[in-house]
C-alpha positions as CSV (number, residue, x, y, z in Angstrom):
1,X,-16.9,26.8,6.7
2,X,-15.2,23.7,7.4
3,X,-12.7,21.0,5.0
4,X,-16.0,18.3,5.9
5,X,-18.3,20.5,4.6
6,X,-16.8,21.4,1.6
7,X,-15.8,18.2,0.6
8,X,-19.5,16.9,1.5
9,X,-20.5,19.8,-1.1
10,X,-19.0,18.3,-3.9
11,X,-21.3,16.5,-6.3
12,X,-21.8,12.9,-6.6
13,X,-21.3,12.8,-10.6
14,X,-18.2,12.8,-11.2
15,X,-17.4,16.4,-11.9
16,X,-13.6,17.0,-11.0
17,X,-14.0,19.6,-7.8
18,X,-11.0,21.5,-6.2
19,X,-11.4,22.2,-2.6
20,X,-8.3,25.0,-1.2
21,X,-7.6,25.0,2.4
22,X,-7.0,28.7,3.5
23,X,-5.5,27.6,6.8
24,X,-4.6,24.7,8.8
25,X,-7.5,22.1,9.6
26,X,-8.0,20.5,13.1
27,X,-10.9,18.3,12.3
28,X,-13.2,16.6,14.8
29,X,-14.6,13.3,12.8
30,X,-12.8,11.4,9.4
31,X,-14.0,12.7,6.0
32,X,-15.8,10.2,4.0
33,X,-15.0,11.0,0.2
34,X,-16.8,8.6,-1.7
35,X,-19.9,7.9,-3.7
36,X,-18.0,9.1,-7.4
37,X,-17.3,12.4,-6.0
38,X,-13.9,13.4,-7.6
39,X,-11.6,15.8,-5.3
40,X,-8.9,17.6,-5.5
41,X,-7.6,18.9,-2.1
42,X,-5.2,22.2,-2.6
43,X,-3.3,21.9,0.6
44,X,-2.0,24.8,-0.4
45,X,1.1,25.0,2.6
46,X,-1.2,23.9,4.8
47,X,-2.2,21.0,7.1
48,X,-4.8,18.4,7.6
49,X,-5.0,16.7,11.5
50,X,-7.1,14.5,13.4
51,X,-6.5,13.4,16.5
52,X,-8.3,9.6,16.1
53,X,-8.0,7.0,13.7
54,X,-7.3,8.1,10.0
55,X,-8.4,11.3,8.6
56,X,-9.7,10.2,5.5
57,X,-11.3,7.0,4.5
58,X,-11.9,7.1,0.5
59,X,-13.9,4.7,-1.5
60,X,-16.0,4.4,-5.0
61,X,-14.3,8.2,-5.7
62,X,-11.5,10.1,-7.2
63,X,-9.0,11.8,-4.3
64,X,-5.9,13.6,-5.7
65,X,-4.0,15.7,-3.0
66,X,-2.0,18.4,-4.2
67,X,0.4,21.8,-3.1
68,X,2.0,21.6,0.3
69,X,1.7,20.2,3.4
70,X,0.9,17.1,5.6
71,X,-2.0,14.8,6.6
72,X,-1.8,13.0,9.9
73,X,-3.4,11.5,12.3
74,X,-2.5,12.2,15.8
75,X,-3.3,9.2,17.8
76,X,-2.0,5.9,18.5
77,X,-4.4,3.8,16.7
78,X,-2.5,1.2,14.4
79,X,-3.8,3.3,11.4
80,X,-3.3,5.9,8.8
81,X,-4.3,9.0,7.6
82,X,-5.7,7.9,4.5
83,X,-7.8,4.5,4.9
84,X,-8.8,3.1,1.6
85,X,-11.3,0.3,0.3
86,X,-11.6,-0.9,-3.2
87,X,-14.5,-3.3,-4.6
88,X,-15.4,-6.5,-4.2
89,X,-16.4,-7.0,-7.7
90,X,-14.3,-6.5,-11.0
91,X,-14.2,-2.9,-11.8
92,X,-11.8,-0.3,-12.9
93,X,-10.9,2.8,-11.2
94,X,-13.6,2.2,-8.0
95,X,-11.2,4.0,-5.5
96,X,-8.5,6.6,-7.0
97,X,-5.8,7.8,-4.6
98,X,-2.7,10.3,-6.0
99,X,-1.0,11.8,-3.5
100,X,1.4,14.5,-5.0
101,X,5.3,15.6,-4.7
102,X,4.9,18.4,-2.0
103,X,2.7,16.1,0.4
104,X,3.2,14.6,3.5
105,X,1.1,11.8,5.1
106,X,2.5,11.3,8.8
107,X,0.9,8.4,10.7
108,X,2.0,6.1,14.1
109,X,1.4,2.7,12.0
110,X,1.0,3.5,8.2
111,X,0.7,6.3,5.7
112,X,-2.2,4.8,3.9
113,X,-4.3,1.7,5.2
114,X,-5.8,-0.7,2.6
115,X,-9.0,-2.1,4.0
116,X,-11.2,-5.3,3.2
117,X,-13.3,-4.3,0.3
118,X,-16.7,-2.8,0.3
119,X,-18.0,-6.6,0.8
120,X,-15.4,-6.8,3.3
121,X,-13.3,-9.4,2.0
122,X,-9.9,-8.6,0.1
123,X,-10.3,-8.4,-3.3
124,X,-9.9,-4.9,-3.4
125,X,-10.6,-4.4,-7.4
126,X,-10.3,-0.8,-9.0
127,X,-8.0,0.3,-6.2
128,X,-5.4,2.6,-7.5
129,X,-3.0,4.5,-5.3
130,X,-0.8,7.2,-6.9
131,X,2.4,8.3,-4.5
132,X,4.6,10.3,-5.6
133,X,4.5,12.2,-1.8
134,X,6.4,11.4,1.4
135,X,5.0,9.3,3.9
136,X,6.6,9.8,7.4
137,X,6.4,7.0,9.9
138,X,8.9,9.0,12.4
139,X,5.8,8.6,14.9
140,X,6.0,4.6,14.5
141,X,6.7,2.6,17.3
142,X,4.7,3.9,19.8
143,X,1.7,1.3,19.4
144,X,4.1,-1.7,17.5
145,X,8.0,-1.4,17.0
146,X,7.4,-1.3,13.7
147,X,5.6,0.2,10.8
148,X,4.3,0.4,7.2
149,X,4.3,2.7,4.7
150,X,1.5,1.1,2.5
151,X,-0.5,-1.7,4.7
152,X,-2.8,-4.0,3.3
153,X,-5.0,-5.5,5.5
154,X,-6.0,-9.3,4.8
155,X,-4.8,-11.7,2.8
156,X,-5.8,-10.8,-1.5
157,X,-5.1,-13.2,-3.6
158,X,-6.9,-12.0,-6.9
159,X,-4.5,-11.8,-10.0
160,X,-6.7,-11.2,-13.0
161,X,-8.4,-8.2,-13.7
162,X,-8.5,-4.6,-12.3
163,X,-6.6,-6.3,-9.0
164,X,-5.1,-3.4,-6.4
165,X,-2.4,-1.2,-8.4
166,X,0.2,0.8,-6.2
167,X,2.5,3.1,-8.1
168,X,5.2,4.9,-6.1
169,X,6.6,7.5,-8.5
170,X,9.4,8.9,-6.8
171,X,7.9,8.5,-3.4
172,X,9.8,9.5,-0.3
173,X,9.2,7.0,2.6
174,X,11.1,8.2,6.4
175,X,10.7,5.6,9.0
């Protein structure tokens, strides 16, 4: 009945799940994807909006958002739609993020906010984030006078190993 729902339905295993909105989503509280569950969200010319901070927070999971339409947070929070945490410990592929051609992530601060790791220092390992989407920081300005596209919190100095990976394949980024 609801995007939380659904996505809370998916199995903890692994098994690659596709979850289609049918119509715009106003949700109440963030969506926790994590514990190896591996989505697929179909936005399918839809929209996903919260009116706190960040609408997803994604960690130890697969989360590849696909079809049409936008995430964003509507609040003035120095945050993102999509808050991501990697691992403190050396591991590949612990957090998976691909944002798709055809996707928007609109936020007052960032399009996607890197958080300490799960120990909550700033190692970050396994962290990969896919964009090949849009991020639009038109909002920006109304907390700071500036803002970021990709922000990573803290200070990571790890070079070796499965250290934080950001692709931007053909990425659109509006400030």
């Amino acid at each position: 009945e609801t995007l939380a729902a659904a996505i809370e339905a998916v199995p903890s295993d692994g098994t690659e799940t596709t979850v289609k909105l049918l119509q715009d989503a106003k949700i109440a509280e963030k969506i926790v994807v994590n514990d190896k569950k591996n989505v697929i969200l179909d936005l399918n010319g839809h929209s996903v909006e919260h009116e706190g901070a960040f609408v997803f927070q994604i960690y130890n999971a697969r989360f590849h958002v696909t079809g049409t339409g936008s995430i964003f947070e509507n609040a003035t929070d120095q945050y993102a739609p999509i808050w991501a945490i990697g691992s403190n410990t050396d591991v590949e592929n612990y957090t998976v993020i691909t944002i798709d051609n055809g996707v928007t992530l609109k936020g007052d601060y960032a399009g996607i906010f890197v958080a300490t790791d799960s120990s909550g220092k700033y190692n970050n390992y396994g962290l990969v984030i896919n964009m090949n989407g849009k991020i639009d920081l038109s909002q920006a300005g109304t907390v700071e006078n500036y803002g970021y596209c990709i922000y990573i919190n803290g200070n990571n100095q790890q070079m070796n190993g499965n250290i934080a990976t950001f692709n931007l394949n053909g990425a659109k980024l509006l400030a």
